[in-house]
C-alpha positions as CSV (number, residue, x, y, z in Angstrom):
1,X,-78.1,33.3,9.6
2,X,-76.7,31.4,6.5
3,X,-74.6,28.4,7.1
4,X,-72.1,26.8,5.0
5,X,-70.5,23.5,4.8
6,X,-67.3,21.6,3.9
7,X,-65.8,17.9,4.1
8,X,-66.8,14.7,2.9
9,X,-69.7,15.0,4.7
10,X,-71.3,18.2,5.2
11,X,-73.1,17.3,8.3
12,X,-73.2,14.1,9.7
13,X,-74.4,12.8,13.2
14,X,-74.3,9.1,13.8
15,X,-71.4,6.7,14.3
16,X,-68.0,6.1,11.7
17,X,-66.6,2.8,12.7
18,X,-63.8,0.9,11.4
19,X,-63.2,3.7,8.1
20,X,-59.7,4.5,6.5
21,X,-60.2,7.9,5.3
22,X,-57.4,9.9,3.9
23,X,-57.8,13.4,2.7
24,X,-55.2,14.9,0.5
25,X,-56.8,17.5,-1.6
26,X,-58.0,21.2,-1.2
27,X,-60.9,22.5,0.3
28,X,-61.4,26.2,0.0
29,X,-65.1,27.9,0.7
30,X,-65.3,31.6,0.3
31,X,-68.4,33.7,1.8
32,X,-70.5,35.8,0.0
33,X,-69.3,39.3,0.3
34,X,-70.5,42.8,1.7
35,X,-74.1,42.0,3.1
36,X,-74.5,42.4,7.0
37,X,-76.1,39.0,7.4
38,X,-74.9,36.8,9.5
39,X,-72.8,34.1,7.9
40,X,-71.1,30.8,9.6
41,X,-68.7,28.2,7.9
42,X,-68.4,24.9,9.2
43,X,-65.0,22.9,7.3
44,X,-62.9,19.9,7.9
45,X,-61.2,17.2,6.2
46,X,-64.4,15.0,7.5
47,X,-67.0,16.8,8.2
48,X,-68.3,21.0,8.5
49,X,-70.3,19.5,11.5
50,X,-70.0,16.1,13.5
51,X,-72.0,14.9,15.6
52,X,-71.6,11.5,16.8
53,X,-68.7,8.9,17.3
54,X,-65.7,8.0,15.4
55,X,-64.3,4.5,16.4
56,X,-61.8,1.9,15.1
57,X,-61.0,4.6,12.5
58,X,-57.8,5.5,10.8
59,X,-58.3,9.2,9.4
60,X,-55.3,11.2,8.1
61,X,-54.7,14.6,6.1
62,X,-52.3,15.9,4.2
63,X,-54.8,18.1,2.4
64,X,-55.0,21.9,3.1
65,X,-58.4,23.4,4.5
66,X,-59.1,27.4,3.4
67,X,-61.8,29.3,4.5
68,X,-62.8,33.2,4.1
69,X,-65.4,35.5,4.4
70,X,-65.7,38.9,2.6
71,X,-68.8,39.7,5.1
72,X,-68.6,42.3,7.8
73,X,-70.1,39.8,10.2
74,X,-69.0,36.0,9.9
75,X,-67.6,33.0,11.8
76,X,-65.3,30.3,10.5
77,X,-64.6,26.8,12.5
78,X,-62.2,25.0,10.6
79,X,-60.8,21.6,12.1
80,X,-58.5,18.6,11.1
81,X,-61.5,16.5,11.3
82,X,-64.9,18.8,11.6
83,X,-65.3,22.4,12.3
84,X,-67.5,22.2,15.1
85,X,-67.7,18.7,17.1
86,X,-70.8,17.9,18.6
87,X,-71.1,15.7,21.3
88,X,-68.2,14.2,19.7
89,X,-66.0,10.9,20.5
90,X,-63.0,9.3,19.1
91,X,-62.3,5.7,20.8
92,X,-59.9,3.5,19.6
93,X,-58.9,5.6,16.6
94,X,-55.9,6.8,14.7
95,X,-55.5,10.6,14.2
96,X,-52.9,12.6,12.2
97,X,-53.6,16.0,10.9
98,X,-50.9,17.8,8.4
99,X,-51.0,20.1,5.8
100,X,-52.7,23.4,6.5
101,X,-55.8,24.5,7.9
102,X,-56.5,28.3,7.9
103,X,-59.1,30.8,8.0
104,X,-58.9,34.9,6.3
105,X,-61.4,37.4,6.6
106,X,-60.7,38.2,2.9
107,X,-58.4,37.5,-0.4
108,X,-55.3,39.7,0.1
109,X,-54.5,42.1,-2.0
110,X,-57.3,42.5,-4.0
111,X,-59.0,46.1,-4.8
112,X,-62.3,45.0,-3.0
113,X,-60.4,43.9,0.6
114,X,-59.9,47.9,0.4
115,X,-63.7,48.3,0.8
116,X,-64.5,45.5,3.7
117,X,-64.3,45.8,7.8
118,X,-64.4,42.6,8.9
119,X,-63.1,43.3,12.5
120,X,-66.8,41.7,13.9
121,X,-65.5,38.3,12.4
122,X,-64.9,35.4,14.7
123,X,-61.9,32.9,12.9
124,X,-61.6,29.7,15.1
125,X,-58.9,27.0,14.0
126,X,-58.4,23.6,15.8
127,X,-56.1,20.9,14.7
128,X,-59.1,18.0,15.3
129,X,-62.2,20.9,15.7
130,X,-62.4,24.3,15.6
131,X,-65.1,24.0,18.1
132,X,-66.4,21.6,20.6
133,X,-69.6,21.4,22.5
134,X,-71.6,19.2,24.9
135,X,-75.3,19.7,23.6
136,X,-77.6,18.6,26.2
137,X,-77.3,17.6,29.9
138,X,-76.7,14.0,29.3
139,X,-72.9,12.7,31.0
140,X,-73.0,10.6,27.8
141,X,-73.0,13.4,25.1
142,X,-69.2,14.9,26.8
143,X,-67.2,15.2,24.1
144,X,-64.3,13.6,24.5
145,X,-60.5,11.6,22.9
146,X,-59.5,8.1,24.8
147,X,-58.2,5.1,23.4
148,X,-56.4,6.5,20.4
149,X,-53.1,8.1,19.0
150,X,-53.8,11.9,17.7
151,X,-51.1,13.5,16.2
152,X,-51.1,17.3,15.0
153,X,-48.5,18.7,12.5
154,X,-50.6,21.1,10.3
155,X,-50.0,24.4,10.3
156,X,-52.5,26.2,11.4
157,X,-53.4,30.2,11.2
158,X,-55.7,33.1,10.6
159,X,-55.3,36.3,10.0
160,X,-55.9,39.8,10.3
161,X,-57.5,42.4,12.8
162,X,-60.5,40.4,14.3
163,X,-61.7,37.6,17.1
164,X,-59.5,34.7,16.4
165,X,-58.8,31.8,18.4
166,X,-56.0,29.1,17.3
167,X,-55.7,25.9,19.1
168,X,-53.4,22.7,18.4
169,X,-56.5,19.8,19.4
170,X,-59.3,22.4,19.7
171,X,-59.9,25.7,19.1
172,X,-62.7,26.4,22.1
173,X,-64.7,24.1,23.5
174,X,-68.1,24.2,26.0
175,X,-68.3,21.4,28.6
176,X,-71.7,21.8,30.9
């Protein structure tokens, strides 16, 4: 499968310590339309994919986070801070996430939305990460949020007929 990336970073795995990072622009990645490949898009205001630890940070976002596909078979994390969050950790940190953060499978009202079936899409939205996961059977690599204030006040959505998940901190997450 293809992936695609957006944030700051477009992958990062290691540690952020002690960073004031405030996002306030736009990020908006569109998928390539009508092939049956396999696409995924990894967004947030951070990072499309973290993997690591955040600590003694102060990270805020005003910005607004837009992701769509125009393929019949695609998956879109978007998160406040990464899309997916790998064996993630926030210690000691300061968290607030506005604006917007959504994910489509297409423009609107465009002639060639007439034309795609994107019901086989998966759109997952999560206010820190669309997605969560423990990779690994270490007890070490739990994700997890201690320590530190988190606040949530974007709004957050998807749309149309497909397999979406919305969640305020996280969107799905695998523990195990």
């Amino acid at each position: 499968h293809k992936t695609k990336y957006g944030g700051l970073f477009g992958v990062f795995s290691g540690k952020l310590s002690n960073l004031t990072y405030r996002f306030s622009g736009r990020i908006e990645i569109k998928g390539d339309s009508y092939t049956d490949n396999e696409l995924v898009i990894n967004c947030g205001a951070l990072a499309g994919t973290f993997k690591g630890t955040i600590e003694n940070c102060n990270i805020s976002s005003t910005g607004s986070i837009f992701v769509y596909s125009q393929r019949k078979t695609a998956t879109a994390y978007v998160g406040g801070i990464a899309g997916q969050f790998l064996n993630g950790h926030i210690n000691n940190s300061n968290i607030n996430i506005g604006g917007s953060l959504s994910a489509a499978n297409k423009i609107m009202n465009t002639e060639e939305d007439e034309k795609l079936d994107a019901t086989n899409n998966k759109l997952v939205v999560g206010g820190i990460a669309a997605h969560t996961e423990q990779i690994g059977a270490n007890i070490a690599d739990v994700p997890y949020i201690k320590n530190s204030d988190v606040i949530i006040g974007a709004g957050i959505s998807t749309n149309d007929e497909c397999n979406k998940t919305v969640g305020g901190e996280l969107g799905t997450g695998i523990i195990g």
